[in-house]
N, CA, C and O atoms as a printed pandas DataFrame, in Angstrom:
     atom_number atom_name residue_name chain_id  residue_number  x_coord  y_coord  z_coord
0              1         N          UNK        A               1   43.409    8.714  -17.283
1              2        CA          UNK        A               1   44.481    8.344  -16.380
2              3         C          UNK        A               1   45.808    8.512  -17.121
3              4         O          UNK        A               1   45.977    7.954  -18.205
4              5         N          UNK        A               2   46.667    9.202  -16.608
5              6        CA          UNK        A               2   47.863    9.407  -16.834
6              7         C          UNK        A               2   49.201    8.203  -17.354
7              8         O          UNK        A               2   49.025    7.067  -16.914
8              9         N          UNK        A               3   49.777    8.298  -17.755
9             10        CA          UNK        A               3   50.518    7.018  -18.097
10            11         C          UNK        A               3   51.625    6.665  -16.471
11            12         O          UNK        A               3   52.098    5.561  -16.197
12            13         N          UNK        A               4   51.710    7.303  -16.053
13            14        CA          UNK        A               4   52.634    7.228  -14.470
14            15         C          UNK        A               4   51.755    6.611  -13.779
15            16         O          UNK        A               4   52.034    5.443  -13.510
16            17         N          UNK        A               5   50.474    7.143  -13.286
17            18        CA          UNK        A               5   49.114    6.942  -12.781
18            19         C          UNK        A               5   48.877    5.356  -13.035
19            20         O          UNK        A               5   48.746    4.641  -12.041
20            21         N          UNK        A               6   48.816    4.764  -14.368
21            22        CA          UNK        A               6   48.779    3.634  -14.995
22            23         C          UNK        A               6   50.009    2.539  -13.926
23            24         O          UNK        A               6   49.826    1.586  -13.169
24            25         N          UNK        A               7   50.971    3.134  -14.282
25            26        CA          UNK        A               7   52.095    2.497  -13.853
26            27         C          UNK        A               7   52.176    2.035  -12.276
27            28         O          UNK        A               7   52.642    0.932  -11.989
28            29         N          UNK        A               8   51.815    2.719  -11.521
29            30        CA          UNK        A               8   51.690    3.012   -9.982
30            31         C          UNK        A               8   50.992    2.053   -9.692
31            32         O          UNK        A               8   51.398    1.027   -9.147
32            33         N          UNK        A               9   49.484    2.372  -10.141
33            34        CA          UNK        A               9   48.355    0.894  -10.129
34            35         C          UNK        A               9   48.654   -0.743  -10.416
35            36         O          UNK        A               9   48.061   -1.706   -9.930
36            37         N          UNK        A              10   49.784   -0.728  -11.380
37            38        CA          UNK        A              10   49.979   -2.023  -12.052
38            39         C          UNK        A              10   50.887   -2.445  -11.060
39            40         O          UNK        A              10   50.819   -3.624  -10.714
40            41         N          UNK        A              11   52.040   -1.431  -10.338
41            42        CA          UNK        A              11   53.069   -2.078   -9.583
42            43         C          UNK        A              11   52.036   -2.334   -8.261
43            44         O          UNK        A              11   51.970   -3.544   -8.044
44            45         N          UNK        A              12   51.356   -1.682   -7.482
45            46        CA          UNK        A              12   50.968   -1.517   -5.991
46            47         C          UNK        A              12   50.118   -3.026   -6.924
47            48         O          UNK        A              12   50.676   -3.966   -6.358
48            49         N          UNK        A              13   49.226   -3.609   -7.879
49            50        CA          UNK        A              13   48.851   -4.957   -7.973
50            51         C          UNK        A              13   49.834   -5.892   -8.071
51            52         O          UNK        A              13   49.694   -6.880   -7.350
52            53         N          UNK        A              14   50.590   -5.852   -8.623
53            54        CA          UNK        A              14   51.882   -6.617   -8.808
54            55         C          UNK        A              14   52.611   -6.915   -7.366
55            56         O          UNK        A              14   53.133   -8.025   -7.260
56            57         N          UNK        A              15   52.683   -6.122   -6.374
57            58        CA          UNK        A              15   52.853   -6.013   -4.982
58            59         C          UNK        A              15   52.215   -6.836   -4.523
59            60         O          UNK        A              15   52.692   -7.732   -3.827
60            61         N          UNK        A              16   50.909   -6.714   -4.824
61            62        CA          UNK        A              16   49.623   -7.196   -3.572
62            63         C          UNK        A              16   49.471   -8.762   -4.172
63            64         O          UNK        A              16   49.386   -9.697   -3.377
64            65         N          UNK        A              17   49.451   -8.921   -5.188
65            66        CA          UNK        A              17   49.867  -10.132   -5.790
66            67         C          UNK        A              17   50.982  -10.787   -5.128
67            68         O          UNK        A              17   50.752  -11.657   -4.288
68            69         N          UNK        A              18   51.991  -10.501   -5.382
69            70        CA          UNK        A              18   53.316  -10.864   -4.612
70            71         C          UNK        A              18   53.191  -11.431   -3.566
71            72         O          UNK        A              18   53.445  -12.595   -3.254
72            73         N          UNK        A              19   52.598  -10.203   -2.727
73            74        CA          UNK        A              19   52.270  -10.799   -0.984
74            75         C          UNK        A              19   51.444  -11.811   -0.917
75            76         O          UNK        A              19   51.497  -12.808   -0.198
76            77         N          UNK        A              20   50.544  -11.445   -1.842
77            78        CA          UNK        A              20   49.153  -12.975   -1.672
78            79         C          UNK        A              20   49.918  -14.413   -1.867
79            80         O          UNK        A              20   49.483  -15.407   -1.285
80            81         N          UNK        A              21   50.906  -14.472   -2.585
81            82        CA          UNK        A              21   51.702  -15.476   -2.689
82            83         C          UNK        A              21   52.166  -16.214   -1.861
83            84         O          UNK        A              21   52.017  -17.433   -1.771
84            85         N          UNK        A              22   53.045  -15.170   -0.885
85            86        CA          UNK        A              22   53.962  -15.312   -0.288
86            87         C          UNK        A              22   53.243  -16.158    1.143
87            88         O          UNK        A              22   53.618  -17.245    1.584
88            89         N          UNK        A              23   52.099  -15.276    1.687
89            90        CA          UNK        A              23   51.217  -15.328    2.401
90            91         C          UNK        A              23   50.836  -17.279    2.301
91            92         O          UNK        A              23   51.065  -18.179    3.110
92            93         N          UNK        A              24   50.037  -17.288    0.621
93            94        CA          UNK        A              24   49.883  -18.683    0.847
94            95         C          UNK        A              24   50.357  -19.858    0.643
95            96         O          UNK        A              24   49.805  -20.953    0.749
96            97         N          UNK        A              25   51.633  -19.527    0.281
97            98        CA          UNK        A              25   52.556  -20.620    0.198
98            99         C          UNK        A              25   53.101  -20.608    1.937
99           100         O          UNK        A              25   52.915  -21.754    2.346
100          101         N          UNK        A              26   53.595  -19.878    2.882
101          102        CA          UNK        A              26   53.450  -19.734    4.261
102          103         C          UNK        A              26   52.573  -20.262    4.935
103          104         O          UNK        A              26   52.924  -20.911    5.921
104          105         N          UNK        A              27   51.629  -20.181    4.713
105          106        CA          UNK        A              27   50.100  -20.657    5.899
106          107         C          UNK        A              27   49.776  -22.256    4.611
107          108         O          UNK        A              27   48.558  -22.430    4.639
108          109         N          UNK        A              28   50.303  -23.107    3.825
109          110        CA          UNK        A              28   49.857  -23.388    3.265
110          111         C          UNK        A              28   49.829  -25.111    4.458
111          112         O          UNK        A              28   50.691  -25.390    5.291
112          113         N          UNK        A              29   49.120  -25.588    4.269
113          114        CA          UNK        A              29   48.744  -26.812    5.799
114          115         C          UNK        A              29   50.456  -27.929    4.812
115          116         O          UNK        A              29   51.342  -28.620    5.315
116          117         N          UNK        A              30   50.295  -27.727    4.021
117          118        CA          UNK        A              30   51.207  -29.019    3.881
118          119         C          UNK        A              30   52.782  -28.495    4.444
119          120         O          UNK        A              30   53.631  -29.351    4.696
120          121         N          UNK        A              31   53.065  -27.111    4.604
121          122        CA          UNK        A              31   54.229  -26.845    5.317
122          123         C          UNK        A              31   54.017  -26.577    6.608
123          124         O          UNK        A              31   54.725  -25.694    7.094
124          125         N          UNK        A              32   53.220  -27.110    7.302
125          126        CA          UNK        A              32   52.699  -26.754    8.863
126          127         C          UNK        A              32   53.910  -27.807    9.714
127          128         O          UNK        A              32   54.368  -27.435   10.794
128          129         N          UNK        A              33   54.319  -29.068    9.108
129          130        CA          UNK        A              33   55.471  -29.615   10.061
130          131         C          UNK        A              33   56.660  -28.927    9.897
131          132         O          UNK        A              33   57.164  -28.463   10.920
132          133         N          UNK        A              34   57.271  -28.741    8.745
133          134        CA          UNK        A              34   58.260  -27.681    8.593
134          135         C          UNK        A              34   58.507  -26.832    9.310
135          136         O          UNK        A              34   59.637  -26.620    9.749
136          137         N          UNK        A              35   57.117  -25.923    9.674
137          138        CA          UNK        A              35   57.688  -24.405    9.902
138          139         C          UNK        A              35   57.813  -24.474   11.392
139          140         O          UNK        A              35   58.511  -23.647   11.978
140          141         N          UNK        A              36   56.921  -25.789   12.289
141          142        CA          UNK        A              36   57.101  -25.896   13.562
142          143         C          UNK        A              36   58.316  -26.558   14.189
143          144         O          UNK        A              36   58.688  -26.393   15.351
144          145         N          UNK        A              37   58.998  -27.477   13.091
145          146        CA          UNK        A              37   60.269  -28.256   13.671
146          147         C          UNK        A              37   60.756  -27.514   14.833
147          148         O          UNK        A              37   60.762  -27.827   16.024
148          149         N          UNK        A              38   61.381  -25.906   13.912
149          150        CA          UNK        A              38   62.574  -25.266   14.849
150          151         C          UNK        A              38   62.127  -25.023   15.869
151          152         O          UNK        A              38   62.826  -25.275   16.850
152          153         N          UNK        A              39   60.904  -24.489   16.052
153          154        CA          UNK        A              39   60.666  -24.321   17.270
154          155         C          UNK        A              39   60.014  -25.529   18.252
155          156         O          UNK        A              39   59.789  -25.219   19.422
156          157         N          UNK        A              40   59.775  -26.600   17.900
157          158        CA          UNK        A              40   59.981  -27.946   18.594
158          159         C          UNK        A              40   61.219  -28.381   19.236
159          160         O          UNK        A              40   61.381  -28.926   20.328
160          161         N          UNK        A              41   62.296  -27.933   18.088
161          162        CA          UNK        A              41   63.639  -28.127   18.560
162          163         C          UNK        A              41   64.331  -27.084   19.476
163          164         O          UNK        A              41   65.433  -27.383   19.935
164          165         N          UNK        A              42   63.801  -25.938   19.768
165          166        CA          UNK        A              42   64.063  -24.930   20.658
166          167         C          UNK        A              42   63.461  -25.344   21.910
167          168         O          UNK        A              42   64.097  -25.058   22.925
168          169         N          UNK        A              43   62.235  -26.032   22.057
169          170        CA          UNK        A              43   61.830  -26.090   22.727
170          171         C          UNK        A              43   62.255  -27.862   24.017
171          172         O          UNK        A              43   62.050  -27.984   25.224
172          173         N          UNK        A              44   62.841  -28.833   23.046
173          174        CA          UNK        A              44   63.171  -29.897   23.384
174          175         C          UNK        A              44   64.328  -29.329   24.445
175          176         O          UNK        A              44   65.122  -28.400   24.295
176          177         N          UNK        A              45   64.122  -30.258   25.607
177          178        CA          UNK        A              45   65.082  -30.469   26.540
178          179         C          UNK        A              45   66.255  -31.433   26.240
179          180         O          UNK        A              45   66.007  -32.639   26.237
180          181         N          UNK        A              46   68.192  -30.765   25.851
181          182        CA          UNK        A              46   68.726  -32.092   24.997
182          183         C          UNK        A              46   69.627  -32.240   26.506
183          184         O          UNK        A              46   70.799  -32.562   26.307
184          185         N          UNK        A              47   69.238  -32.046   28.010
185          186        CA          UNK        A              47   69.880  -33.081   29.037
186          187         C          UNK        A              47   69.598  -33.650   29.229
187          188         O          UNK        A              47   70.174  -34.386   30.029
């Protein structure tokens, strides 16, 4: 394997890593009231 070849692989894991992160800090249950507020509050009638 090429040294570029090398490089490509390490970033596209470094990526997919990244996202896996991102992913479960997002879906994670202890931010489940958080992420629904706004749209509780979009949804509240304020007349």
């Amino acid at each position: 394997m090429s040294v570029s070849g090398l490089g490509y692989l390490i970033f596209t894991l470094l990526l997919a890593v990244v996202m896996g992160g991102i992913i479960a800090y997002y879906y994670n249950p202890k931010r489940k009231q958080k992420i629904e507020e706004p749209k509780r509050r979009m949804l509240d009638d304020e007349q």
